[in-house]
C-alpha positions in Angstrom: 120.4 58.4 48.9 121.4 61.0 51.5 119.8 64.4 51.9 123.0 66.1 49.8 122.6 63.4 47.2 118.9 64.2 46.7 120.0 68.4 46.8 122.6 67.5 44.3 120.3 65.5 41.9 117.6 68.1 41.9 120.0 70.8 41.4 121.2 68.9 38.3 117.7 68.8 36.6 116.5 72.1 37.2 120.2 73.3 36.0 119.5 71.1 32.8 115.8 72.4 32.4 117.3 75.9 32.8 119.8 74.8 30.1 117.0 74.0 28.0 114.6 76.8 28.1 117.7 78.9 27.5 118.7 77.2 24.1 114.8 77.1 23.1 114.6 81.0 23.9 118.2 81.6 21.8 116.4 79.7 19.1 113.5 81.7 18.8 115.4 85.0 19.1 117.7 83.7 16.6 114.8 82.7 14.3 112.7 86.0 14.7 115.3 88.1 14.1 116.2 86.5 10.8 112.5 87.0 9.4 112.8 90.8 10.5 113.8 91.6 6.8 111.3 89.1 5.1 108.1 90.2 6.7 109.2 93.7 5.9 110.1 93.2 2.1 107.1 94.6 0.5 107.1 97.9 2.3 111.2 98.6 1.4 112.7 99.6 -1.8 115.2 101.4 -3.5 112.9 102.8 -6.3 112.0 106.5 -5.0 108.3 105.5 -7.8 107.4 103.0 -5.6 107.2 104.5 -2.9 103.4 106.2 -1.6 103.5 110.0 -1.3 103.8 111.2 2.2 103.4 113.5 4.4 106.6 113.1 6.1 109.8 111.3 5.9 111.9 110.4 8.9 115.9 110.4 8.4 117.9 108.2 11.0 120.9 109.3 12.4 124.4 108.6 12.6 127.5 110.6 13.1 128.4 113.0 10.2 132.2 111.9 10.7 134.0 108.9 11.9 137.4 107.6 13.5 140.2 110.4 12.4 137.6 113.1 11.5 136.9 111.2 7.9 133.3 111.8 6.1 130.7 109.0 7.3 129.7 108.0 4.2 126.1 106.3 6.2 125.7 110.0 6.7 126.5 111.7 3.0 124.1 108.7 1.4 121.0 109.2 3.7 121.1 112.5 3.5 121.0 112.7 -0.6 118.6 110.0 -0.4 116.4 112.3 1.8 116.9 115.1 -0.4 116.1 113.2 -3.2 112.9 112.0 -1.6 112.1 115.6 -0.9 112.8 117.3 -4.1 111.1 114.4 -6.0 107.7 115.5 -4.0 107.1 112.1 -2.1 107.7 113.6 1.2 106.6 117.3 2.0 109.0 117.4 5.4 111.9 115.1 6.4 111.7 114.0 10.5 115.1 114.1 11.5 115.8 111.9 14.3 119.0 111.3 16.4 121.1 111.2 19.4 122.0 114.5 21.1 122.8 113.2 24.7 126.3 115.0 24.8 127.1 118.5 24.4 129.3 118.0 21.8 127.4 115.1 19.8 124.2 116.6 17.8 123.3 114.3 15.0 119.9 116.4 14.3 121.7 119.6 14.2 124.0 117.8 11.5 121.9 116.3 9.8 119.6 119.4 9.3 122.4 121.5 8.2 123.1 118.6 5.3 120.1 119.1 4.3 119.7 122.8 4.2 123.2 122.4 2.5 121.2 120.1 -0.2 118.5 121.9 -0.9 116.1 121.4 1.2 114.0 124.6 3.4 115.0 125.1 6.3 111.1 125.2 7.2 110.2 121.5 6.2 112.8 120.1 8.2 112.0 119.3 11.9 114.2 117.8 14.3 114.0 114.9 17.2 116.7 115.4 19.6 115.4 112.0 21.4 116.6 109.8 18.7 119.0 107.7 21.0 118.1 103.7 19.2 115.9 103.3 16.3 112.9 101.8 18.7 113.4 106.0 20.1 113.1 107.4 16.4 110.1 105.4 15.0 108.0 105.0 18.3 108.5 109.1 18.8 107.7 109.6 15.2 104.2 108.7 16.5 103.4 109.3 20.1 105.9 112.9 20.4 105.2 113.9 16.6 101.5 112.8 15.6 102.4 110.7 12.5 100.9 107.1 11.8 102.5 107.1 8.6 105.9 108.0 7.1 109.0 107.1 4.8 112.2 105.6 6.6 115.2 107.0 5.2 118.7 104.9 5.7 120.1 102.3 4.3 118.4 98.7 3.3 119.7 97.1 7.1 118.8 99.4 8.9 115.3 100.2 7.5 114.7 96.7 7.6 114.8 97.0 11.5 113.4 100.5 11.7 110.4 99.4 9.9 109.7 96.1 11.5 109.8 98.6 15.1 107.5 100.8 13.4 104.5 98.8 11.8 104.4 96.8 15.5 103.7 100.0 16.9 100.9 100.4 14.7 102.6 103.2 12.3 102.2 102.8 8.5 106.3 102.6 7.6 107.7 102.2 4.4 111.2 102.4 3.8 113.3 104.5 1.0 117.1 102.4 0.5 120.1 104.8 0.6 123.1 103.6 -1.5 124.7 101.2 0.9 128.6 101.2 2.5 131.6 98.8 1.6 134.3 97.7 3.4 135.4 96.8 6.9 133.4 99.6 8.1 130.5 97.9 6.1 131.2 94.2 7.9 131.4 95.5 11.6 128.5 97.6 11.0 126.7 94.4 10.0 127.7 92.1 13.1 126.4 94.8 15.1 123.1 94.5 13.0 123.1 90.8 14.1 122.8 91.7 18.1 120.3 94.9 17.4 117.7 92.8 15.4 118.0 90.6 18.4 117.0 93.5 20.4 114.4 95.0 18.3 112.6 90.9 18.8 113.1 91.7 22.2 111.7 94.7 23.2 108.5 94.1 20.6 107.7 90.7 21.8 109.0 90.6 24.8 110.0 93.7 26.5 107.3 96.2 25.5 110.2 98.9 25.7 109.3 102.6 25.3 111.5 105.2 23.9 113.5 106.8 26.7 111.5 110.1 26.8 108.2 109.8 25.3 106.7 112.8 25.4 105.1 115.7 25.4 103.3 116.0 22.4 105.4 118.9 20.4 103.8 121.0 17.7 105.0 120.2 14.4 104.2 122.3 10.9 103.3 118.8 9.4 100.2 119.0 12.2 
């Protein structure tokens, strides 16, 4: 065999063996990220009597409106299901945590005026303007805001997710269901779940990835 013929052959089995590790890494992502919601079961429910009695429970953001300047309905249901959590005495302030990277985008800002708006003191609500992803919100939660234990607030997908990211980063996460969306809203918003679990694998098991700002340590009323 000439010297291109052996070039050629070796370039065929690494390409295969390349191939290979490839399909066995989408396997195991795929896999992983399918028992995100099983190994989280336990700490999740939609029963607010469940639930311990927390200091502190962290609401995850989303945008207050959508396409055409229609209600979110995400939005409208976390929120009552925060104020619900707080007027029911499990949580004694609500964390909330979202994306304000635009001048004109503030999901905190919303989200603490829905709240306010529901019932809740302005004083036991405290705001994360860092929020950007969920690994962001959870992994803050702890290193920016002291807490190694809170409630989850959002709905049943998405605290699925939020609280696998947060008990691997050693904080003591349970999760309080908001009344889920239907629709074709509903069915993109779970395709997109599909790829973020993948991510959420990723950056625990192998990424190690860090929230984009991690600190300083801020004072907080919760201590």
């Amino acid at each position: 065999m000439s010297v291109s013929g052996w070039v050629r052959w070796f370039g065929r089995r690494w390409l295969r063996l390349l191939l290979g590790v490839a399909a066995v890494l989408a396997v195991w992502l795929a896999v992983a990220a399918w028992r995100v919601g099983g190994s989280v079961a336990p700490f999740i429910t939609t029963e607010r009597d469940a639930l311990p009695t927390t200091k502190v429970g962290l609401v995850l953001g989303c945008s207050e409106q959508v396409a055409g300047g229609r209600k979110n309905l995400y939005f409208e249901r976390r929120i009552a299901a925060a104020a619900e959590l707080f007027h029911a005495g499990k949580v004694r302030y609500l964390l909330v945590s979202g994306d304000n990277s635009r001048a004109d985008y503030d999901e905190p800002s919303d989200m603490r005026r829905a709240l306010i708006a529901a019932g809740v003191p302005a004083s036991r609500i405290v705001s994360d303007y860092a929020g950007f992803r969920t690994l962001d919100s959870v992994v803050r939660a702890k290193q920016v805001f002291g807490l190694n234990e809170l409630i989850v607030v959002s709905q049943r997908f998405h605290n699925e997710r939020a609280v696998y990211l947060a008990r691997a980063h050693g904080i003591r996460a349970f999760g309080y269901d908001a009344r889920d969306v239907s629709g074709s809203a509903a069915f993109r918003t779970r395709l997109r779940e599909i790829v973020s679990r993948v991510v959420a694998v990723l950056d625990v098991e192998v990424l190690h990835s860090t929230p984009h700002f991690s600190g300083p340590r801020e004072p907080t009323p919760f201590g």
